[in-house]
C-alpha positions in Angstrom: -15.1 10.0 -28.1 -13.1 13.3 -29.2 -12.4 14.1 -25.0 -11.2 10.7 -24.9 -8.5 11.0 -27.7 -7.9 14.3 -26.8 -7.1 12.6 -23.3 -4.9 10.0 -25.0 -3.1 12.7 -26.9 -2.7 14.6 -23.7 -0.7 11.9 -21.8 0.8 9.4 -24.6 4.1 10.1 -23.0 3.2 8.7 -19.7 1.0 5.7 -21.8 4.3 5.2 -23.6 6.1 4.6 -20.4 4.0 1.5 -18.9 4.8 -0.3 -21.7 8.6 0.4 -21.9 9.3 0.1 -17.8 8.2 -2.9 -15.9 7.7 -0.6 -13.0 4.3 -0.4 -10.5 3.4 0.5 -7.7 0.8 -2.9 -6.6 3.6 -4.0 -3.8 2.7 -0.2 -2.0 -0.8 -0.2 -3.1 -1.1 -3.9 -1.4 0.6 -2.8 1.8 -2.1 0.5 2.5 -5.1 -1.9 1.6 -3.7 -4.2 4.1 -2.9 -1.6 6.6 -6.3 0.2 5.8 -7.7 -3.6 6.8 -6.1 -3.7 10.3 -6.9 -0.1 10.8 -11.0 -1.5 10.3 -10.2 -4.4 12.5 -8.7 -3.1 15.1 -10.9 -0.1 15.8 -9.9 0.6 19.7 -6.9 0.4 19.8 -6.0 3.0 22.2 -2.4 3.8 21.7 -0.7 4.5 18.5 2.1 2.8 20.0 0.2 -0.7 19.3 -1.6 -0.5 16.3 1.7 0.4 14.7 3.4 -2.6 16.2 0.7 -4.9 15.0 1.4 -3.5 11.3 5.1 -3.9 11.1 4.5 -7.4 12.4 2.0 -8.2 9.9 4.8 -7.3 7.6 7.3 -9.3 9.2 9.4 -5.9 10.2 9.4 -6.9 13.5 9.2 -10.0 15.3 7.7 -10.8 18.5 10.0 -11.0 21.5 9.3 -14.3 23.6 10.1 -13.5 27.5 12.1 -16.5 29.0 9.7 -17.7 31.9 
């Protein structure tokens, strides 16, 4: 109990702070879990080239050209 007070005491400024900004990080924290998932997914993907494409679509960055046939 005393190394978790002392631990309290230790970073009350930064405690203090979550509770007077509404920032976060769970939008970045969502995109690396979901890039982290594709990376499990698509193990074999030869080329950097396309496993980064396929994450900036998933994310809607970039859409996918259709060729007129």
């Amino acid at each position: 109990m005393k190394t978790a007070i002392s631990t309290m005491k230790k970073y009350i400024s930064y405690i203090e702070n979550t509770f007077k900004y509404k920032y976060n990080n769970e939008v970045l924290e969502g995109i690396n879990n979901k890039i982290k998932t594709i990376k499990r997914i698509a193990f074999g993907y030869r080329c950097f080239y396309h496993f980064k494409n396929r994450i900036l679509i998933t994310h809607n960055l970039v859409t996918i050209k259709k060729g007129v046939h």
